[in-house]
C-alpha positions in Angstrom: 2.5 -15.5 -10.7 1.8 -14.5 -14.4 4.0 -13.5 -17.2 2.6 -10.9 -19.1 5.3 -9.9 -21.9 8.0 -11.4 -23.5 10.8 -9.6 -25.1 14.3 -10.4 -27.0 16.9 -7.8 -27.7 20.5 -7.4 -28.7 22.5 -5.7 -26.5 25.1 -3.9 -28.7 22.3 -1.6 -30.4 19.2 -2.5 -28.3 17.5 -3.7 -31.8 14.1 -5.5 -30.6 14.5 -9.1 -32.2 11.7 -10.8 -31.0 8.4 -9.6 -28.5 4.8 -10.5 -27.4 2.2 -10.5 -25.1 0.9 -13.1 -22.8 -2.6 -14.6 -23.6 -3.5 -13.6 -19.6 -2.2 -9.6 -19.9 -5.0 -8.4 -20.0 -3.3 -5.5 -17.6 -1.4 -4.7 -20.4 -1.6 -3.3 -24.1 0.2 -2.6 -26.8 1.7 1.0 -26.7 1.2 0.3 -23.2 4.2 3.1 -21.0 5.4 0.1 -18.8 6.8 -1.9 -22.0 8.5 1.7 -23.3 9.8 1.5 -19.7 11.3 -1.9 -19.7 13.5 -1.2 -22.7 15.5 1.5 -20.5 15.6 -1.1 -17.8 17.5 -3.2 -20.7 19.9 0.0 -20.8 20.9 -0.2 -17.4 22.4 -3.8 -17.4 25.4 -4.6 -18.7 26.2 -7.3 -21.4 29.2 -9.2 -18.8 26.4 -10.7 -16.4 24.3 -13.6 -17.1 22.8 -13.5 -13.7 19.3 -12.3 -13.0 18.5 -8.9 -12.8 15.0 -7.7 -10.9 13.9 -4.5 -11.8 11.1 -2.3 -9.9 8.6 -0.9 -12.3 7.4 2.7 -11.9 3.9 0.9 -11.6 4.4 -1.0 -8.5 1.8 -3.8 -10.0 4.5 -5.1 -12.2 7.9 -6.0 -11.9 11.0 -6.6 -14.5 13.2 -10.0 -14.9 16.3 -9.1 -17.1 18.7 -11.8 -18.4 21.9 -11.3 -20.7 23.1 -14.5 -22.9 25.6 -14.2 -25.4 24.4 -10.7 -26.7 21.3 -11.0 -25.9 19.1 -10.0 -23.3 15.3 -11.6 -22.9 13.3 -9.0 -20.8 10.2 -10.5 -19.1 7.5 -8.4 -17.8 5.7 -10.0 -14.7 3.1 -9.4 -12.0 4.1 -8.8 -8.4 3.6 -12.4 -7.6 6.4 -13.8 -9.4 8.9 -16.3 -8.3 12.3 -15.3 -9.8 13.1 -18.8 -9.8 10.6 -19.9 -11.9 10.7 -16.8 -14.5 14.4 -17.7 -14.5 14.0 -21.2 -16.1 11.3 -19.5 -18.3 13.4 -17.1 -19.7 16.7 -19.8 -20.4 13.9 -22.3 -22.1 12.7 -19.5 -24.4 16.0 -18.0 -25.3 17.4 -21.6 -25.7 14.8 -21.9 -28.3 15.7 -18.7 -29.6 19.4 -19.4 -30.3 18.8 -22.5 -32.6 17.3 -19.9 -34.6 19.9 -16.8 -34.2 22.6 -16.2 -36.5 25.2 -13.0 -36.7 23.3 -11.3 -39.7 22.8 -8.0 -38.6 19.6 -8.0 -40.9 18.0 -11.5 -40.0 14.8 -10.7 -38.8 12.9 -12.9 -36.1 9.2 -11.6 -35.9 8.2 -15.6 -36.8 9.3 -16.5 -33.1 6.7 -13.9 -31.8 4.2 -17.1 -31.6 6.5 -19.3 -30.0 7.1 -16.3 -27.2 3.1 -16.3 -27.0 3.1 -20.1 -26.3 5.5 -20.6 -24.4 4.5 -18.0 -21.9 0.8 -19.3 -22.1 2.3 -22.8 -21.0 3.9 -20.9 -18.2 1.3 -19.1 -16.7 -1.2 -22.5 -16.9 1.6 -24.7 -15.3 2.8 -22.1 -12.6 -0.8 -21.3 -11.7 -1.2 -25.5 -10.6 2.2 -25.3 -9.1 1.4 -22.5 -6.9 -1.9 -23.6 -6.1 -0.4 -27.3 -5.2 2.2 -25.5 -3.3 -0.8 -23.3 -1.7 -2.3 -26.9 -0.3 1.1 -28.1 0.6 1.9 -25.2 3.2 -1.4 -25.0 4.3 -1.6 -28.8 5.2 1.8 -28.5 6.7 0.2 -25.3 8.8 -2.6 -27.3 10.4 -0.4 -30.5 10.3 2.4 -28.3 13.0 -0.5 -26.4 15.1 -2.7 -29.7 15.8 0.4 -30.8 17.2 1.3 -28.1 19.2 -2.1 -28.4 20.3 -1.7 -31.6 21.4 1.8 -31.1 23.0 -0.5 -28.4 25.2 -3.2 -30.1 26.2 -2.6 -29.8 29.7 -1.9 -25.7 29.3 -5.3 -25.5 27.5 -6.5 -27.0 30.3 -5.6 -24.9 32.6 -6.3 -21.9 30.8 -10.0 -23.1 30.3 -10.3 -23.3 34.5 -8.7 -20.2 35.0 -10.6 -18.4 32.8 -14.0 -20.5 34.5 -12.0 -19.0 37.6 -11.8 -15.0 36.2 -15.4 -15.4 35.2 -16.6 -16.9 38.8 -14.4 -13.8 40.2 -16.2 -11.4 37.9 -19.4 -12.5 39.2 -18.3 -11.9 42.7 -17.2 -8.4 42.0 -20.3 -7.8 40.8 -22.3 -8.5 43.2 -20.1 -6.4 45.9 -20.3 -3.5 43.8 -24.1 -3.7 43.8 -24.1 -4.2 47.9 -21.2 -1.2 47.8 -23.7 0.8 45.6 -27.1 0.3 47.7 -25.0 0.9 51.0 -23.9 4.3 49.6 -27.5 5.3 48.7 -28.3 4.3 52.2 -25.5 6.4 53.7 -26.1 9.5 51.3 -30.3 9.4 51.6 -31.0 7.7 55.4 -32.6 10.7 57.1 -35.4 10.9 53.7 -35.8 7.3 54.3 -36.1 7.4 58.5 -38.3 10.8 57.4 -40.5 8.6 54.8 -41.0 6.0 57.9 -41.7 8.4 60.2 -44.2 10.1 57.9 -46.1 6.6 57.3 -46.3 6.0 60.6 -47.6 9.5 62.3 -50.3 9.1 58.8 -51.2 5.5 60.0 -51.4 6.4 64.0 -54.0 9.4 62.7 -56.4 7.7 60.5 -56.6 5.2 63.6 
């Protein structure tokens, strides 16, 4: 679950306020076609929502998190394993930051907050990458916890699966052995007259050198 660009715009013109990269995106660059794709994802949201909007990028390895407040919309560019829950309280703590700083002046510029984007994604991506790994352990231990019960609950099934596959195995054996007997009887059936030949043979020879 990484964030890998940050980026602050105002929805009446689409001006870019504010924007920057992730230390960890390393997947992407400046100039980069997926960040020129993410402003016309801005374009397709309106300014009356302030819900979350999730957007599928034409590069299935990323995905877009669009949210509008008062004017503004902060576009986040993340990785396929994002949780929209937890890009959503990213987003409202950056633009909360953000809007101690914003004022109506259409020529205000706010390329100084470009570092504070950069940090505070940075913070992200270290803390989420503990919180999923803790949350990792937790559903794993929980996993193990629920199937050594069940195991235990079915003690007496195991059981009896164990002796009937002892039994199976004891039955295979069997089988085999017939179908050896079955096999040698047919030989005898198909070849008896060489085989009474072959004794008759041996014993006419034995009779003569006598």
């Amino acid at each position: 679950m990484t964030i890998l660009y940050t980026q602050i715009m105002r929805m009446n013109d689409y001006k870019i306020l504010s924007g920057e990269y992730s230390p960890q995106s390393n997947s992407l660059k400046p100039g980069n076609e997926v960040v020129k794709e993410l402003r016309d994802a801005v374009k397709s949201i309106t300014n009356e929502s302030k819900q979350m909007h999730t957007l599928n990028c034409s590069d299935s390895r990323f995905v877009f998190y669009l949210k509008t407040v008062s004017g503004l919309v902060i576009a986040v560019i993340g990785d396929r394993y994002a949780s929209s829950k937890l890009e959503s309280g990213y987003m409202e703590q950056v633009i909360g930051i953000f809007m101690k700083i914003y004022s109506d002046d259409a020529k205000a510029t706010y390329y100084a907050f470009d570092p504070t984007i950069k940090c505070a994604s940075d913070k992200f991506n270290r803390d989420s990458s503990y919180e999923q790994g803790m949350a990792v352990v937790k559903e794993t231990k929980g996993a193990l916890a629920e199937s050594l019960n069940m195991i235990t609950k079915r003690g007496e099934n195991i059981n009896n699966l164990n002796k009937l596959v002892s039994k199976m195995a004891d039955e295979a054996k069997m089988m085999q052995k017939n179908i050896h007997r079955m096999h040698l009887k047919s030989m005898l059936n198909d070849y008896w007259i060489y085989v009474a030949l072959a004794v008759f043979m041996m014993m006419f020879l034995y009779y003569v050198a006598y």
